[in-house]
C-alpha positions in Angstrom: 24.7 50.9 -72.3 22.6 51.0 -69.2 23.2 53.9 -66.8 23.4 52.6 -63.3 22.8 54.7 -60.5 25.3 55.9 -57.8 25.3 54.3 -54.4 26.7 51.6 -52.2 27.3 48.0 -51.6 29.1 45.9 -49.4 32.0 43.3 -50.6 33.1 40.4 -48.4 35.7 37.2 -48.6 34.6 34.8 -47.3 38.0 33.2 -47.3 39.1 35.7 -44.2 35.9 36.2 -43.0 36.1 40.4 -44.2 33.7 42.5 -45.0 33.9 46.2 -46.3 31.4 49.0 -47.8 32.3 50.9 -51.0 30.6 54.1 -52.5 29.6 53.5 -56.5 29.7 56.0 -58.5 27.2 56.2 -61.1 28.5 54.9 -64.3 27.5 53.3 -67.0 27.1 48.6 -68.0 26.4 47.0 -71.0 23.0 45.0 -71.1 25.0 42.0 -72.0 28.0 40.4 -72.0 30.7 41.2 -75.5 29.6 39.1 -78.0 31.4 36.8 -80.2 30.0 39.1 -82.8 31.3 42.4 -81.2 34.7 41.0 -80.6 35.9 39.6 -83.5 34.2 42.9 -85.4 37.7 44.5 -84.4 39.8 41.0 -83.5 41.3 38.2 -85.5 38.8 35.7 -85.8 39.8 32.4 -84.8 36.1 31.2 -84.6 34.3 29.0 -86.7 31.5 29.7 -88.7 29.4 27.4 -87.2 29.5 29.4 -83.8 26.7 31.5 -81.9 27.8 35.0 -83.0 25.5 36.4 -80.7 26.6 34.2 -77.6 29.6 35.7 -75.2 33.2 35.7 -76.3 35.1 32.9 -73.8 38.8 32.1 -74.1 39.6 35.5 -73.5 42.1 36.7 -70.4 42.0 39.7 -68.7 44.6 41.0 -70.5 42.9 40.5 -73.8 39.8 42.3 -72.0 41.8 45.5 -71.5 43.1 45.4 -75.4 39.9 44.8 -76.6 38.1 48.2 -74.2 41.2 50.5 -75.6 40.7 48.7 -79.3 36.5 49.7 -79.1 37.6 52.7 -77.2 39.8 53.9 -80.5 37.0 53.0 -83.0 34.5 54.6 -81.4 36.9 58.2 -81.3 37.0 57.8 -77.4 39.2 58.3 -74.9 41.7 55.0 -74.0 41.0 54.2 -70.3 44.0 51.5 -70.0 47.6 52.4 -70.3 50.8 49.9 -69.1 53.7 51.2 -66.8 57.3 50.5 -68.8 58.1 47.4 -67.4 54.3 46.3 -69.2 53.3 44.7 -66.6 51.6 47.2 -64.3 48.2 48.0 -65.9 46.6 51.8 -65.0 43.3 52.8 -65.6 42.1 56.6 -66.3 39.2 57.1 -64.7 38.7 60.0 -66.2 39.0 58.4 -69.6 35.7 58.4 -71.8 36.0 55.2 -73.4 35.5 51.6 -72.6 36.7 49.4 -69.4 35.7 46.5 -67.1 33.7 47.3 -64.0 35.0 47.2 -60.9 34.0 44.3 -58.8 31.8 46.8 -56.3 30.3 48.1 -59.6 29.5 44.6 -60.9 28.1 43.2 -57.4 25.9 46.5 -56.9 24.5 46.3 -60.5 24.0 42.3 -60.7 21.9 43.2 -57.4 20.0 46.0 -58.8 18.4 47.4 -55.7 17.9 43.7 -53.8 19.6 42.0 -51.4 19.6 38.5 -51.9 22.3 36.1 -53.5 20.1 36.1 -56.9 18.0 38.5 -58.7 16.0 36.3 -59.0 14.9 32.1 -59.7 17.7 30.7 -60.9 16.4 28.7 -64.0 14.8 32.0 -64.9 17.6 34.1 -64.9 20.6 31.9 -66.2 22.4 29.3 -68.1 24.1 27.2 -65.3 25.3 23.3 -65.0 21.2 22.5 -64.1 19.6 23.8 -67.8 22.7 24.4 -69.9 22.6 21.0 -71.9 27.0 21.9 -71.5 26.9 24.6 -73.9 27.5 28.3 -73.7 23.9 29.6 -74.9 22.7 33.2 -76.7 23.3 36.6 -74.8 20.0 37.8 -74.1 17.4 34.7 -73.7 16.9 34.9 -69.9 15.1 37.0 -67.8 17.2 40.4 -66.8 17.3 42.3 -63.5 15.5 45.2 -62.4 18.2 47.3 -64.4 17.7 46.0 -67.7 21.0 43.7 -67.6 21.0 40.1 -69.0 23.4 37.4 -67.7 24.8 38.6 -64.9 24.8 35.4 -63.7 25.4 32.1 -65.3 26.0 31.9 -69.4 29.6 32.9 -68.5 31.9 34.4 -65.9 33.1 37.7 -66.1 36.6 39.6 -65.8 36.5 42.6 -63.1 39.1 45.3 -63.4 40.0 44.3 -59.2 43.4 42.6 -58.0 41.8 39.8 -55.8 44.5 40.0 -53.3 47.6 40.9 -53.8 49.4 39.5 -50.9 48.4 36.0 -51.1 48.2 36.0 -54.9 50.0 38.7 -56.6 48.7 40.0 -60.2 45.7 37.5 -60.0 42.0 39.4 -61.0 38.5 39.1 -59.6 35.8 37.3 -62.1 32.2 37.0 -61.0 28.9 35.5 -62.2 29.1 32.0 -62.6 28.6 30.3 -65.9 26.7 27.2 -67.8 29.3 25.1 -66.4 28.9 26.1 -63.0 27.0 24.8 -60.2 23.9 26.5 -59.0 25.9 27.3 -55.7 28.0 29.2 -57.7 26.2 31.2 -59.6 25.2 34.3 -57.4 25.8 38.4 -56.7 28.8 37.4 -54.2 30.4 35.1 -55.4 34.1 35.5 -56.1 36.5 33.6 -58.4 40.4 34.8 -59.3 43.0 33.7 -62.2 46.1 34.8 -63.2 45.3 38.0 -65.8 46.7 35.7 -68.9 44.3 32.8 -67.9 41.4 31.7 -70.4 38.8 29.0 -70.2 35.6 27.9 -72.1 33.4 29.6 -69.7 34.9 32.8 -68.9 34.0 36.4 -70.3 33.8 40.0 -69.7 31.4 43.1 -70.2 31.8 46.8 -70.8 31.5 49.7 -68.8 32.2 53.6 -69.0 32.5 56.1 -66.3 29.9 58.9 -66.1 31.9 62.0 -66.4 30.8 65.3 -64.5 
């Protein structure tokens, strides 16, 4: 895990021409996306063997995100940050909790940026698998060039889950997921960029990655 430092971003949808500023605490991102390998250590394996261990997990929801944190959470002998209300539908998070979680969306955006301020990190082709270089195929964690902070993939390869309702009015229990991914178009595939699904949706191209809060 890479510790990222505390400080603060600004968020904006486009879609209702908003903006807003949020204070980041400093917490903690892994360098790369969960791997096949990593996920289907503690999952049922519906994988063949043929596949890319080492490439990102896809075909996972959000919901199976949150299981898989508390799962890695348990076998590590930390603390569960996710717990359902009794109707099961209402997911909490413990921010207090020790273990594994998503990041936030203001905690993905501020670390994909890593101290700049442009829409990439850097030149595209250097930094990710996207529609323009990915031959159509979800590619090794790990092969491009990182950010400032030491983390690979934030864009492109595939998208990624983010603990945040994307709006709650207009779509109910739908969640943010940010990156872009090799099926994505290089428009697509930058540090604002925002995309939303139902928290049972899965597709090819769609991932997640781990955080932990830093406790005091």
């Amino acid at each position: 895990m890479v510790s990222i430092p505390a400080g603060e971003i600004q968020l904006r949808d486009d879609r209702i021409k908003s903006s807003w500023a949020v204070e980041v605490n400093a917490f903690q991102l892994a360098p790369i996306p969960v791997t096949k390998a990593l996920y289907f250590s503690l999952m049922s394996q519906s994988v063949g063997f043929t596949d890319v261990m080492q490439a990102p997990v896809v075909d996972v929801s959000w919901n199976d995100a949150i299981h898989f944190c508390n799962m890695l959470s348990r076998h590590s002998g930390l603390d569960e940050c996710y717990s359902a209300k009794e109707d099961g539908e209402c997911v909490v998070c413990n921010w207090e909790a020790d273990g594994y979680r998503l990041p936030t969306e203001a905690e993905w955006q501020y670390a994909c940026r890593a101290g700049s301020d442009g829409y990439r990190y850097g030149e595209l082709d250097d930094i990710a698998w996207y529609e323009g270089n990915s031959g159509g195929a979800l590619h090794e964690v790990g092969k491009k060039h990182p950010n400032a902070w030491g983390l690979y993939d934030m864009l492109g390869n595939v998208w990624e889950w983010c603990w945040d309702i994307y709006d709650p009015d207009v779509y109910g229990s739908y969640r943010v997921f940010r990156g872009g991914s090799w099926a994505e178009e290089a428009r697509g595939c930058g540090a604002t960029c925002r995309r939303r699904s139902h928290p049972t949706f899965r597709i090819e191209d769609l991932g997640f990655r781990l955080a932990r809060s830093i406790l005091q």
